[in-house]
Every structure is written in C-alpha cells, then in structure tokens.
N, C-alpha and C positions, 0 to 999 in steps of 0.2 A: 791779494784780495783782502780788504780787510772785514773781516770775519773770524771769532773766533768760537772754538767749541769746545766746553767744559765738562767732565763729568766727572764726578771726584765727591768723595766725602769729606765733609765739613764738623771737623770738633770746636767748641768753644771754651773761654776760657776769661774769667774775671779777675784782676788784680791791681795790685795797687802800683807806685812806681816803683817801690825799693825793689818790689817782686819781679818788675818789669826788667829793671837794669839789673840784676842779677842775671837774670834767664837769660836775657839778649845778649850778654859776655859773654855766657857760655855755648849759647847758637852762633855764635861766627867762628867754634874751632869748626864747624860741621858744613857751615853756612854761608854765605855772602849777600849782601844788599842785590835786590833787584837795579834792572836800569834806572827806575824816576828815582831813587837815592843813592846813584853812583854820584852826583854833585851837592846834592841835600837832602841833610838828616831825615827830612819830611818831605810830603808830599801831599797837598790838597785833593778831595774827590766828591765831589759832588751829584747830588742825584735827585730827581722829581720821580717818585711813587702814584702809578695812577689806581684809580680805585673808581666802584659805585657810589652812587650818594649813599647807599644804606653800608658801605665798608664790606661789603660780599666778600671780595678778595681775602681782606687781613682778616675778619671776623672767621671765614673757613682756616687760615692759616695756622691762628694761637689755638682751634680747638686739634692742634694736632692728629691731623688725617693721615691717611696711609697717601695721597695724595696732593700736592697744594702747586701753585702757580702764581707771578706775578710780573707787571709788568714794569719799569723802570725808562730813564733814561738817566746816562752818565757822561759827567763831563769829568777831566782833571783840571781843577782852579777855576777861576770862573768864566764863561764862553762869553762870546758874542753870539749872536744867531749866527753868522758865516762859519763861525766853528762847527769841526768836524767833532760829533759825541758817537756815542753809543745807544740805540738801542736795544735792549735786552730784552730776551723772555726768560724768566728762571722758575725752573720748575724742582720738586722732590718727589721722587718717589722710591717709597721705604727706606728711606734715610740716605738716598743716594742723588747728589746733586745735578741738574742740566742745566746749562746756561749758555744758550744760544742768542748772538750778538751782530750786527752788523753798525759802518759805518756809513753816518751821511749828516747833513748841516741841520741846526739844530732846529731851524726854521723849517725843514722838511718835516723833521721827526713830529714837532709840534702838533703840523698838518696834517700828516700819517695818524696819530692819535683821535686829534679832532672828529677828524671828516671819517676813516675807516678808506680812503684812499692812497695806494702807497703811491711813492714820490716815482721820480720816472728813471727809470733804471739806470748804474752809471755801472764803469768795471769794478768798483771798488765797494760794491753793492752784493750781495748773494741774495740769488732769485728764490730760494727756499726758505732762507729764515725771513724772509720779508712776507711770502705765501705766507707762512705759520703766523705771524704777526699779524696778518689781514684774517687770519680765521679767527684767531684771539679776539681781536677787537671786533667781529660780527656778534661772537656772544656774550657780550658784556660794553655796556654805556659807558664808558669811562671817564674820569675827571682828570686831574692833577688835583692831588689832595696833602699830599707832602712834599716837603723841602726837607732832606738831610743832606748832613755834610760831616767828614771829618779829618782829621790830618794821618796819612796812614805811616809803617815803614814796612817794609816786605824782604822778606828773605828767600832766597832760592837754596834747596841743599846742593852742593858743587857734585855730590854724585849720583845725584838722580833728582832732574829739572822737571817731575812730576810732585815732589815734596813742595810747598811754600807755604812757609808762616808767616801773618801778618798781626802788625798790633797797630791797636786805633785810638788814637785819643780826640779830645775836646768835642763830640762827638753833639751836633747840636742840630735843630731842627725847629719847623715854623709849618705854619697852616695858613698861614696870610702868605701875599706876596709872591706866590708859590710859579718864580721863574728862574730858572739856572742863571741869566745873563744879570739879576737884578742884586746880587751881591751873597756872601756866604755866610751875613749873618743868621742869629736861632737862639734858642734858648736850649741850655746844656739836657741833655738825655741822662747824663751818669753826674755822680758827684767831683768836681776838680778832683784830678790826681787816680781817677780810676782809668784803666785800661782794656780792651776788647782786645783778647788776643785768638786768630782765629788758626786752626792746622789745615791746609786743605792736600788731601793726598787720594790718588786713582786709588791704589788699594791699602793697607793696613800700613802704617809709622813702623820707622825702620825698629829697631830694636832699642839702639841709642836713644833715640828721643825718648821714648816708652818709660825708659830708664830716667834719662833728663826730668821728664814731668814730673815722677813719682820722686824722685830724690829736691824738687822743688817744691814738692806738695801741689801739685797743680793736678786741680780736678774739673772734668768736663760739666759745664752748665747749657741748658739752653738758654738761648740769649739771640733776638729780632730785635733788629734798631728800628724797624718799622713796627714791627709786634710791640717793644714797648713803649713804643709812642704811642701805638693806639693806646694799651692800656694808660699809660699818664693820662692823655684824654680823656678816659671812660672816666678815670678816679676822679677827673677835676671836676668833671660835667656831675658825679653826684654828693661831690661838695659840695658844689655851687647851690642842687638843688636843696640838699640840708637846710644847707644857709639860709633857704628863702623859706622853707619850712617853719622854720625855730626863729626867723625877723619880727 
C-alpha cells in the first residue's frame, strides 16, 4: 500500500559546502546513501504548497505555535499528470513531527484539492489519510500558492533505519506557473553554495552524531523553505511599497 507514516523530530542545520563535504565524509563511516542515491549523487523533489488567499496556513506557521499544519503535494523530478505523487498532510505538534501521505496521479490530487472531493478509491490508496485530507480541505479554501524544488541527498544510519540526514541544495522556488508538470525552474531561496541540512530521528541522536555535530560546529537553526519564502515575499512586497512612497 502505498502510504507512509512519519513521526519523528526534525533538527535543522545551515552551511556552506566546505562544511558540507566535511560532514558528509564523515557520515558515511556511520551512514549510507538512501535508494534515490544508490545511482546519483542527487536527487530532484519537488513540491506545490497549498494555502488561503490571506496565507492562514504559513502566516500561523512562522508565528511559531505549539500547533501547525500544512498541506503539500510531492513529486520526485518533474511529473506528468499520470505520474504517481504524493499527497501529504504535515502537521507539528510541540516540536514533534506527523506526516501522513498517500499515493495517487497527480491529476487526481489536483482534483482532490480543487473540488474537496477525494478521487475514487484504488489498493494503493489508504481510506484514512485520504478521510483526514477530506476534513482538512473542508476547513480551509485552498489554492496552490507555491512552487519549491530542490536537489536533495539522504543518508540512512546502517544501525538504526529510523536515523536519516538529508542535505538540500539549489533550493528554488516561484509563485507564478505554480504546476509540478510545468518544469522545476525558480528563483534561488538561499545564497549559491549554501546548504539545508536536516536530522530527522523517532527519538534523541545517537551519541555519535551529538558528538559529530559539536566537533563540526554545527548548531541547530530554525529554518521553513516555505516560511522563508513567505517571508522573502513579505520583504519584497514592502520594498516595493517604499519604492513607491519615496518615487
């Protein structure tokens, strides 16, 4: 069935490359590439962010609640509509992650978002996160409001397949055009050369890592690739208005 179900704490982490290939040398005495980089280095992921016209979603999100929720759809590389994606619902609460998913074609999910009607049931479908997905979008008008994308690599620890770090580069994003099949360009979110590196573990990093981090210098940031787009947004929208101010 495909369906998967997450709950897991998520640490963040910003750096540059040299910091990057540093670390990641010394995560594969512990470590090993996931499947989409047992053939390449990388791996594209793409994703449409739904929202209200007024930003309800991410606006409650960046004021950091003890509660938050959002709703997604994810492709890896870019789809056709017959492609099979992801829809997601990911939710946090007190700093503990949920991220309940099923698959179906992306022309379905589209529809499912649209309308608030889910698509018609296949085995490869789970009848509960699609319910929850249908209560979701009764309380909330939803759009497609963004486009991000970026190039990941992931690592699984070899003794214990609930550890995985991932690091994200070229990380770019668009507010126009905003269709998974219509290509994975965007404008960059981070500066060339910066990296999102994220830890996601069920319960507390083994000892190792703990150790790894601190003798790298690597300190936990919060960090939303949709939170800081909206904020790029907000910044741009009150330049612009300055601008017209002071014209």
């Amino acid at each position: 069935m495909a369906i998967e179900v997450f709950n897991r704490h998520e640490n963040k982490y910003l750096m540059d490359t040299a910091s990057y290939e540093r670390l990641y040398s010394r995560l594969l005495e512990y470590m090993e590439p996931d499947s989409h980089n047992k053939k390449h280095a990388f791996y594209s992921i793409s994703n449409i962010y739904f929202d209200t016209v007024h930003h309800t979603l991410i606006r409650n999100s960046i004021s950091k609640p003890k509660y938050k929720e959002k709703l997604r759809i994810r492709a890896y590389g870019i789809p056709n509509l017959d492609t099979r994606v992801y829809l997601e619902l990911k939710k946090k609460v007190f700093g503990l992650v949920n991220k309940r998913r099923t698959s179906l074609k992306l022309s379905e999910a589209y529809e499912f978002v649209r309308t608030g009607i889910p698509p018609e049931m296949k085995d490869d479908m789970n009848k509960q996160v699609i319910q929850e997905i249908e209560y979701f979008l009764r309380r909330y008008e939803l759009h497609p409001m963004v486009y991000l994308a970026y190039e990941r690599r992931a690592l699984f620890c070899k003794n214990n397949r609930d550890l995985r770090i991932t690091f994200d580069s070229n990380i770019r994003s668009r507010r126009y055009d905003v269709r998974l099949e219509n290509g994975d360009h965007g404008e960059l979110l981070l500066e060339p050369g910066q990296w999102l590196m994220e830890v996601k573990a069920e319960k507390t990093v083994p000892v190792w890592l703990a150790k790894l981090l601190s003798e790298h210098q690597m300190y936990r940031t919060s960090f939303s690739k949709y939170g800081n787009e909206y904020k790029k947004l907000r910044a741009n929208r009150m330049m612009s208005k300055e601008s017209m101010l002071y014209a």
